[in-house]
NUVEXKE-422210 format. One line per 2 residues: number of its first residue (from 1); their letters; for each residue z, x, y of N, C-alpha, C. Coordinates in nm, 3 decimals. Example, Ala and Ser with C-alpha at 12.3 -4.5 7.8 and 13.67 -1.06 7.14 Angstrom:
# NUVEXKE-422210
1> AS> 0.780,1.319,-0.569,0.780,1.230,-0.450,0.780,1.320,-0.330  0.708,1.285,-0.225,0.714,1.367,-0.106,0.787,1.290,0.003 $
This chain:
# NUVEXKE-422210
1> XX> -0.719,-0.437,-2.181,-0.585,-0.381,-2.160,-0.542,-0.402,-2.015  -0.442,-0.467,-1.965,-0.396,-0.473,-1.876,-0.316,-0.346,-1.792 $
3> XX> -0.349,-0.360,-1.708,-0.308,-0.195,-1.566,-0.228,-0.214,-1.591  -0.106,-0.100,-1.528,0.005,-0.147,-1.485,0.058,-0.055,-1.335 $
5> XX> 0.089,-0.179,-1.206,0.102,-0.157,-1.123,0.226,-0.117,-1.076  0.243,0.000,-0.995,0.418,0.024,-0.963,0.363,-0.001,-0.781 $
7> XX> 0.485,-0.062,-0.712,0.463,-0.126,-0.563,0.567,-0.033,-0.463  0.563,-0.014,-0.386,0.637,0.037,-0.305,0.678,-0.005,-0.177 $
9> XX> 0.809,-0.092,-0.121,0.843,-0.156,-0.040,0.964,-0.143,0.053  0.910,-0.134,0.179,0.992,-0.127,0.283,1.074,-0.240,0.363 $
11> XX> 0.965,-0.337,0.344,1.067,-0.446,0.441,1.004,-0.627,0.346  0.975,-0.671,0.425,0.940,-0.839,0.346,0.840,-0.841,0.209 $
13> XX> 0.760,-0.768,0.228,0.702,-0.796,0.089,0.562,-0.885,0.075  0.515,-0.913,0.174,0.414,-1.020,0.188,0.309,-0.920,0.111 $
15> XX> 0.284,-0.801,0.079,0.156,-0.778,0.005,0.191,-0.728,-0.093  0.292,-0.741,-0.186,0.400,-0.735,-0.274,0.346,-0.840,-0.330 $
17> XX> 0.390,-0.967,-0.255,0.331,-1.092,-0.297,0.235,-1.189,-0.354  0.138,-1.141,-0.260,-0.004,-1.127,-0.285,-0.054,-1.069,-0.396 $
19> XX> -0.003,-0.957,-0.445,-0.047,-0.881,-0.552,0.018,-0.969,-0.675  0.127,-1.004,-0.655,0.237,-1.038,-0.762,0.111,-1.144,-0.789 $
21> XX> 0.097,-1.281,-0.664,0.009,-1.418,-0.694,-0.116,-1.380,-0.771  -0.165,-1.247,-0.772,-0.298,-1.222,-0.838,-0.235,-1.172,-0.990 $
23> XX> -0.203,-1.130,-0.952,-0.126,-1.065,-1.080,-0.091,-1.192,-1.255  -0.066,-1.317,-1.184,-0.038,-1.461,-1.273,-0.196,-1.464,-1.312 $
25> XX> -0.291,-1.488,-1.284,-0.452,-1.515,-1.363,-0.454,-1.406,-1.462  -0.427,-1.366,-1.610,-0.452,-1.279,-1.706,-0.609,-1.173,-1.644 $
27> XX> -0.709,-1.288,-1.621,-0.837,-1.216,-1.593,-0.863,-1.106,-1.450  -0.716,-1.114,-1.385,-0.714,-1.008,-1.281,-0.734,-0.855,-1.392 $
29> XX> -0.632,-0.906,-1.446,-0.667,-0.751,-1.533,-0.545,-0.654,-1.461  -0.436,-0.672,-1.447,-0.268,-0.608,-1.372,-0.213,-0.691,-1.376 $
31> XX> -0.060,-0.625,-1.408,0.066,-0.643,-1.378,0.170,-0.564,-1.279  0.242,-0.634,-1.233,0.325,-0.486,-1.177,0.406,-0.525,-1.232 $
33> XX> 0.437,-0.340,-1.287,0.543,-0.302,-1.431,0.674,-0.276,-1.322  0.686,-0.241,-1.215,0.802,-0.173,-1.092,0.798,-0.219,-0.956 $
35> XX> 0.885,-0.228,-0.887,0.890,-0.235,-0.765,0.981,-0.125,-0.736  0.993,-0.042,-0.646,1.055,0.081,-0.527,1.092,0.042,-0.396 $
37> XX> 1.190,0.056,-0.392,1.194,0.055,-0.254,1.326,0.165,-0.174  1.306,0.181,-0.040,1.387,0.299,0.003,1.511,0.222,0.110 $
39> XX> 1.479,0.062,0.088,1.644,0.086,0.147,1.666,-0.066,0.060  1.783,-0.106,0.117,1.880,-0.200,0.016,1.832,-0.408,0.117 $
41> XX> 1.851,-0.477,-0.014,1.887,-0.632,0.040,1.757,-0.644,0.168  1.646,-0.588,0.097,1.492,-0.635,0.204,1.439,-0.759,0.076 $
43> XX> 1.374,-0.873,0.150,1.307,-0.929,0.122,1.186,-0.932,-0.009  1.128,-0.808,-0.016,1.016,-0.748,-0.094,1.099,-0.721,-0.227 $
45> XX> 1.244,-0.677,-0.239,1.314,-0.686,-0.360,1.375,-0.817,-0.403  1.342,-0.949,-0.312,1.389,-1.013,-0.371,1.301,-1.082,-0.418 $
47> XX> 1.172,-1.103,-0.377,0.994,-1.110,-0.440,1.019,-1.055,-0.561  1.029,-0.951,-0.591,0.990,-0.902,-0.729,1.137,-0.939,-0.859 $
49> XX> 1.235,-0.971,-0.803,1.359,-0.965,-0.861,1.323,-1.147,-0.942  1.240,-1.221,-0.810,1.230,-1.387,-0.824,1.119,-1.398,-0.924 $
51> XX> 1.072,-1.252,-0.977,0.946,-1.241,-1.047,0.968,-1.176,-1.188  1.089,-1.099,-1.205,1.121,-1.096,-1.311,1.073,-0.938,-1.333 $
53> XX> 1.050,-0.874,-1.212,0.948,-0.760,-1.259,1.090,-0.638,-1.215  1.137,-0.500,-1.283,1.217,-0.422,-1.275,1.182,-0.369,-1.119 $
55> XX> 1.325,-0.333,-1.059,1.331,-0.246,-0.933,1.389,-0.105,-0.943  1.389,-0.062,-0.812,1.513,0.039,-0.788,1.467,0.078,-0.670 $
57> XX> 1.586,0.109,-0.619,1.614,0.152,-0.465,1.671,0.290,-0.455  1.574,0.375,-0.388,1.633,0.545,-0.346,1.600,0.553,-0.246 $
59> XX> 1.785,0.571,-0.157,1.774,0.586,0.025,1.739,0.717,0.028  1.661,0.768,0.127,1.673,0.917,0.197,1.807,0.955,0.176 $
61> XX> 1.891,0.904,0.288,2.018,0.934,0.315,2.090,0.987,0.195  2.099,0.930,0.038,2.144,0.965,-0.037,2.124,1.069,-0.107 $
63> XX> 2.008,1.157,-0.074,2.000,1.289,-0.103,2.035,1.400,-0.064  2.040,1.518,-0.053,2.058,1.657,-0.020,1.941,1.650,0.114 $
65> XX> 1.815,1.641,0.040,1.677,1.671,0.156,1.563,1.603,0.085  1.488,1.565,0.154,1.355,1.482,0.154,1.284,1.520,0.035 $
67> XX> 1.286,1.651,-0.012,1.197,1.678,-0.156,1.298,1.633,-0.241  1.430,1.631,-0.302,1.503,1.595,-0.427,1.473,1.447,-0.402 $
69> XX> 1.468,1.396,-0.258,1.466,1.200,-0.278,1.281,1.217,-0.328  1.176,1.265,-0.304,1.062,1.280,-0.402,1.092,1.292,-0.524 $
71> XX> 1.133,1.410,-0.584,1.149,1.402,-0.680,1.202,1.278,-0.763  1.313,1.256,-0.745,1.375,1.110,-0.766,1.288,0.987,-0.775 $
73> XX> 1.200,0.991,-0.694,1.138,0.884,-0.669,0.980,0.919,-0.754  0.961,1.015,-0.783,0.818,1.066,-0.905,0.884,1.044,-0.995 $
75> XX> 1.004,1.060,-1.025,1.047,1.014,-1.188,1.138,0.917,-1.188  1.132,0.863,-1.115,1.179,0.677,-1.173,1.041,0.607,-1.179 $
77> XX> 0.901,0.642,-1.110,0.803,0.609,-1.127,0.696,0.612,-1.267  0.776,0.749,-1.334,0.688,0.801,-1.421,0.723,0.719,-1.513 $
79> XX> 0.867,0.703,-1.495,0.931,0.628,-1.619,0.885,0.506,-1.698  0.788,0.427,-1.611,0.682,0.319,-1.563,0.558,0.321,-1.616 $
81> XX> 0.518,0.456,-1.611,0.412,0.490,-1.625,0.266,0.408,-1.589  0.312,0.426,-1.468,0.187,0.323,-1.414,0.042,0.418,-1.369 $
83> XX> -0.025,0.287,-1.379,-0.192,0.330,-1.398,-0.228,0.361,-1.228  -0.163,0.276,-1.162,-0.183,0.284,-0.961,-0.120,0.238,-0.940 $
85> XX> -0.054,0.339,-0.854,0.071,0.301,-0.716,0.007,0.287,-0.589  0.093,0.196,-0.543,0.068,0.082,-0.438,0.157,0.142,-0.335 $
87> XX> 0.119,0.133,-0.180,0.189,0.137,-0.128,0.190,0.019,-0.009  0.293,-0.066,-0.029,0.302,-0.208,0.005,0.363,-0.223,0.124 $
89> XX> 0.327,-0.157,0.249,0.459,-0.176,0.377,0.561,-0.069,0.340  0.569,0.034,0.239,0.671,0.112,0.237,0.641,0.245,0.338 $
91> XX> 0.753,0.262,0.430,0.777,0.322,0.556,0.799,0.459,0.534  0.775,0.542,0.428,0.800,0.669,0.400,0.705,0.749,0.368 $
93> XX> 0.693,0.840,0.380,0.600,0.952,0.386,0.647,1.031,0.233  0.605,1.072,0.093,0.597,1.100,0.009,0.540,1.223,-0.001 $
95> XX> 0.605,1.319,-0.080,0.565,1.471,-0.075,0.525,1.529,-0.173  0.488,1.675,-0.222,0.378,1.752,-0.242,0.425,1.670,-0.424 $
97> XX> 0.515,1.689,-0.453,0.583,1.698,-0.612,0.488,1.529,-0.640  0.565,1.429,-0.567,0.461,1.306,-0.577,0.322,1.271,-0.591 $
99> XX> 0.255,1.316,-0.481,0.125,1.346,-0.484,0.059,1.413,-0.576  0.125,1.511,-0.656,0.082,1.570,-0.732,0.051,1.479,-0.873 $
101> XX> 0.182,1.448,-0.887,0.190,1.292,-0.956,0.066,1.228,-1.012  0.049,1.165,-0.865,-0.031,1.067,-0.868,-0.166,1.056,-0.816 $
103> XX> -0.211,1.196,-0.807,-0.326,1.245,-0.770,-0.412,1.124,-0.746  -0.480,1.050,-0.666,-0.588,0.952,-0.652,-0.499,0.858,-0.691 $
105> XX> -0.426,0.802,-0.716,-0.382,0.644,-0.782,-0.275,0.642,-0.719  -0.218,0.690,-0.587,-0.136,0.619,-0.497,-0.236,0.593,-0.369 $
107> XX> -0.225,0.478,-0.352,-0.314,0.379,-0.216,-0.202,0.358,-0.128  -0.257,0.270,-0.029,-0.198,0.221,0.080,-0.274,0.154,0.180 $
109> XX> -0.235,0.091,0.277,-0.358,0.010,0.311,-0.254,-0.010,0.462  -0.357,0.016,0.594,-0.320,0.041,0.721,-0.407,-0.045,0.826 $
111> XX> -0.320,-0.118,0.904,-0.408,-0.224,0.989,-0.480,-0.145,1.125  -0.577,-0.100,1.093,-0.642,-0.031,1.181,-0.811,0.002,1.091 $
113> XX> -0.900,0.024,1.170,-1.026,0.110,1.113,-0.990,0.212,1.132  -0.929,0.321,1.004,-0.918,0.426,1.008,-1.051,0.484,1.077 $
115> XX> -1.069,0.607,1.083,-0.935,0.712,1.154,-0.904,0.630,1.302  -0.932,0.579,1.329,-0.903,0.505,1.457,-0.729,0.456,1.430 $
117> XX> -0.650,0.458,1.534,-0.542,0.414,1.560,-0.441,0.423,1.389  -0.455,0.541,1.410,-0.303,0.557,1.238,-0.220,0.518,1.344 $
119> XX> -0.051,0.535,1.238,0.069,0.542,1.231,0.101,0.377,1.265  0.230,0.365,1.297,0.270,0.222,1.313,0.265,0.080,1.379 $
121> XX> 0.154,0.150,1.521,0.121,-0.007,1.599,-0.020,0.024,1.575  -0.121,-0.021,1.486,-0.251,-0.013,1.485,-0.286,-0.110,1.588 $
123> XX> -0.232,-0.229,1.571,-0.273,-0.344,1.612,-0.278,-0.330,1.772  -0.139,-0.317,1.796,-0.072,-0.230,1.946,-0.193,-0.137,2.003 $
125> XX> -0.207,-0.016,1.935,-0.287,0.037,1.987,-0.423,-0.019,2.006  -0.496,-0.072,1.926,-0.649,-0.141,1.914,-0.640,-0.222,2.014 $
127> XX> -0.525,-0.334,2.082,-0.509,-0.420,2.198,-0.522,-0.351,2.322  -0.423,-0.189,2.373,-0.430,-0.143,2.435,-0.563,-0.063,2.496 $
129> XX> -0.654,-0.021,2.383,-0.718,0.094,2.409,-0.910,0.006,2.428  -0.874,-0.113,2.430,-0.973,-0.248,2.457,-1.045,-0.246,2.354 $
131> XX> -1.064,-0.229,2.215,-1.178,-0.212,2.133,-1.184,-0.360,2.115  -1.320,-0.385,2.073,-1.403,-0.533,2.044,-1.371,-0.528,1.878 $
133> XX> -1.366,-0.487,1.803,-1.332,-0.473,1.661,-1.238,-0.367,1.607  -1.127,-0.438,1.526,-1.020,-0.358,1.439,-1.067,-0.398,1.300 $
135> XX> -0.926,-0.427,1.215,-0.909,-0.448,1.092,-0.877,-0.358,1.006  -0.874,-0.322,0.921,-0.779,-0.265,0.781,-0.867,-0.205,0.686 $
137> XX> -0.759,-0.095,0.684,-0.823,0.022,0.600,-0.752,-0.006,0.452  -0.793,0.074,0.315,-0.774,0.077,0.228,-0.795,0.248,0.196 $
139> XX> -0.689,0.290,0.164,-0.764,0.453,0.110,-0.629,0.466,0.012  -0.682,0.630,-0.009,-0.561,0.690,-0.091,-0.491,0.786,-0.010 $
141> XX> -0.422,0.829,-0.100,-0.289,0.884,0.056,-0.297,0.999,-0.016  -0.311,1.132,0.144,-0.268,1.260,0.110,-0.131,1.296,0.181 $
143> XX> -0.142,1.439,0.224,-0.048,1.504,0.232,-0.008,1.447,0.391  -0.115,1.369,0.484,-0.144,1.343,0.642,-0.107,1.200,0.588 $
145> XX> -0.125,1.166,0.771,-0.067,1.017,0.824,-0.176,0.975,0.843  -0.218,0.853,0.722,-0.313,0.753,0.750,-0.476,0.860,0.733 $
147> XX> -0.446,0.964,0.629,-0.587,1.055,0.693,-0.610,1.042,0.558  -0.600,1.011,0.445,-0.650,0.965,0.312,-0.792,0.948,0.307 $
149> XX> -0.878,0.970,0.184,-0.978,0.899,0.138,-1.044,0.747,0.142  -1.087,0.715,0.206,-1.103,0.578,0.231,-1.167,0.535,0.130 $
151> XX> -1.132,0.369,0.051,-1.201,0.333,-0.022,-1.251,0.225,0.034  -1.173,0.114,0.146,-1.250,-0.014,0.172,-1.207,-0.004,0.310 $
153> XX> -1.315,-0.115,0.407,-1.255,-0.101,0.538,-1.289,-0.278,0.517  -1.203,-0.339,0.587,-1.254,-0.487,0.682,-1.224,-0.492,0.803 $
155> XX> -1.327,-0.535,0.878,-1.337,-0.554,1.035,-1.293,-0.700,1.063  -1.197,-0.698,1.220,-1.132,-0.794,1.242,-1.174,-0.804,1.406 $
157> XX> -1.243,-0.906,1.433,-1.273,-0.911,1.582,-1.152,-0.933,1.649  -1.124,-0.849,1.753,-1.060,-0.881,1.863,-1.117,-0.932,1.941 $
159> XX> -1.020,-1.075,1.984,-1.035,-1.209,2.067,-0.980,-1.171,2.228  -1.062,-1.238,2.314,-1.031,-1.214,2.473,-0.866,-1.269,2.495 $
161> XX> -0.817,-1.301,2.424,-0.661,-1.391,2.437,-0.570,-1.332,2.310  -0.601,-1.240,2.222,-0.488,-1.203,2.159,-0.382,-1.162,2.232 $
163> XX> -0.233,-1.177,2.126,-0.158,-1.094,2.176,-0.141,-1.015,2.093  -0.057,-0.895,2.040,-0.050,-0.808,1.916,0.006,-0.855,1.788 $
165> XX> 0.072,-1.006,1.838,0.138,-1.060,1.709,-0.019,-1.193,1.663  -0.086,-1.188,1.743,-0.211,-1.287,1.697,-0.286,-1.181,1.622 $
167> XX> -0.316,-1.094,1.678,-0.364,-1.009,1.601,-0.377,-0.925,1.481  -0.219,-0.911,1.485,-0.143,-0.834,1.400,-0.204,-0.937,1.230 $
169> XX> -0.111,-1.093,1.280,-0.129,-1.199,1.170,-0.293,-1.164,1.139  -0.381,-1.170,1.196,-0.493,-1.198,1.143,-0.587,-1.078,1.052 $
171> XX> -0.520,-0.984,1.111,-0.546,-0.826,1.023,-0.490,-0.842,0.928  -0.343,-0.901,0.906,-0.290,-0.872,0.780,-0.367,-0.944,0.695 $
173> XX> -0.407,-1.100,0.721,-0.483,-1.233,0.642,-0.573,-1.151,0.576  -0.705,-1.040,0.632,-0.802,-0.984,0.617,-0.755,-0.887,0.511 $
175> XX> -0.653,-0.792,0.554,-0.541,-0.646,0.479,-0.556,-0.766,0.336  -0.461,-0.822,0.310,-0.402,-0.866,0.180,-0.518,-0.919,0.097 $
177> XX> -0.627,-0.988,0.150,-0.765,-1.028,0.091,-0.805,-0.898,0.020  -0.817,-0.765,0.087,-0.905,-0.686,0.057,-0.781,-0.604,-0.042 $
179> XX> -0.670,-0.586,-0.006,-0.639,-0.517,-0.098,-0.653,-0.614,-0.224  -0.566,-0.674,-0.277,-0.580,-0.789,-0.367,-0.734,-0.785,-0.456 $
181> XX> -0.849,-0.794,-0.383,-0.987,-0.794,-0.423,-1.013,-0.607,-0.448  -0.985,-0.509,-0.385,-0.995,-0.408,-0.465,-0.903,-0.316,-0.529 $
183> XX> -0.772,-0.348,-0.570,-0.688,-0.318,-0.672,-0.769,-0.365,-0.851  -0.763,-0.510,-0.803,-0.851,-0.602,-0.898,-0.951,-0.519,-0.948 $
185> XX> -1.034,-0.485,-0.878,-1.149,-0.396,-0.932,-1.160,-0.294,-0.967  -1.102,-0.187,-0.931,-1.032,-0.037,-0.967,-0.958,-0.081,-1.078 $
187> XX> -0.895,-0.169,-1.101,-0.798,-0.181,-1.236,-0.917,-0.227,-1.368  -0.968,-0.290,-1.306,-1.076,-0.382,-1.358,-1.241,-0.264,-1.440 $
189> XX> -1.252,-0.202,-1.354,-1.375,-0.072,-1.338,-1.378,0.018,-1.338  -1.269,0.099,-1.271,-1.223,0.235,-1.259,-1.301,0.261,-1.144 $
191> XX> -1.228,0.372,-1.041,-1.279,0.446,-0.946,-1.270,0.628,-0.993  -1.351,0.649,-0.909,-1.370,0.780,-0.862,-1.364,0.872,-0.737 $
193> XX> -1.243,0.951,-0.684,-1.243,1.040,-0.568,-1.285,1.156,-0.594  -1.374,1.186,-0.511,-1.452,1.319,-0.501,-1.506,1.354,-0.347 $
195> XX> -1.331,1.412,-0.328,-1.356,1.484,-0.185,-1.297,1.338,-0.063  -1.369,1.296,0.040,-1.365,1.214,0.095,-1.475,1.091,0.016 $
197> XX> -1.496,1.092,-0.065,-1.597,0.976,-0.085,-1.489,0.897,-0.214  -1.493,0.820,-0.180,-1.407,0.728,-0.291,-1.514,0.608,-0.394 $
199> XX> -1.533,0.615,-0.502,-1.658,0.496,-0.534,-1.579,0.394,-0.610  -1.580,0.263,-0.615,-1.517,0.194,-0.694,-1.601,0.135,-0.804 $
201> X> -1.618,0.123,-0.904,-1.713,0.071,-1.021,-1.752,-0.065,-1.025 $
């Protein structure tokens, strides 16, 4: 039986992509049934639109307050009924009604060795703060920033001559490998969260 994946996208879409390219071999074992996204005419909707796979777009702005755009956004998801949500570069922080949702089967994946360097310049920060090794986390997302259950990490040496955009590229190369390879397998095996320990089958 094939998964079915719902994606969530903020800006270009490159691990949108990636998923979509794995997604064509039947023996991945997923599809993505949805794409989401929270603002209008980004790149990552036009990936999935060139793919044939259903969208929809819910701005913040167009709500009352941040829990009705949750809500909104748990039930255009449900509607889907997907097996794991993805969170693909999408720039929003998702609340209690969601989470509840999707208890363990919303991911996300952050260019940094968690807990080391959350929020938006992992890369930035890992350059600044001199570490000899970064790379990309894989977890599931709670109620915190980047403080999820970890399921996979890959390490990315930092080079005496990066700059944050050399860097950046080469975390993501590593990011999209690993997500790609353990979506695949969780869809494929099934996982288990219990507590901070995440096991994949």
């Amino acid at each position: 039986m094939t998964a079915r994946l719902a994606v969530l996208v903020s800006g270009s879409g490159t691990n949108l992509q990636a998923l979509l390219d794995a997604c064509a071999d039947p023996s991945y074992g997923a599809s993505v049934a949805v794409v989401g996204a929270d603002r209008d005419g980004i790149e990552g909707l036009a990936r999935a639109e060139r793919a044939g796979v259903p969208t929809f777009t819910l701005r913040v702005k167009d709500f009352a307050d941040r829990r009705d755009w949750d809500a909104a956004v748990t039930a255009e998801l449900v509607k889907h009924d997907p097996d794991l949500v993805i969170s693909a570069g999408f720039l929003r922080l998702v609340g209690e009604q969601f989470l509840a949702e999707f208890a363990g089967r919303y991911i996300n994946t952050h260019n940094s060795l968690l807990p080391a360097f959350p929020g938006i310049h992992g890369p930035r920060d890992a350059l600044e703060y001199g570490v000899k090794v970064t790379g990309a986390t894989l977890f599931v997302v709670d109620e915190g920033v980047d403080t999820g259950a970890i399921i996979a990490q890959v390490a990315v040496p930092v080079e005496d001559d990066d700059t944050v955009d050399t860097l950046t590229d080469r975390i993501k190369a590593a990011e999209q490998r690993q997500l790609v390879g353990y979506v695949g397998r969780m869809v494929r095996h099934g996982w288990t969260v219990n507590g901070r320990k995440v096991t994949v089958k």
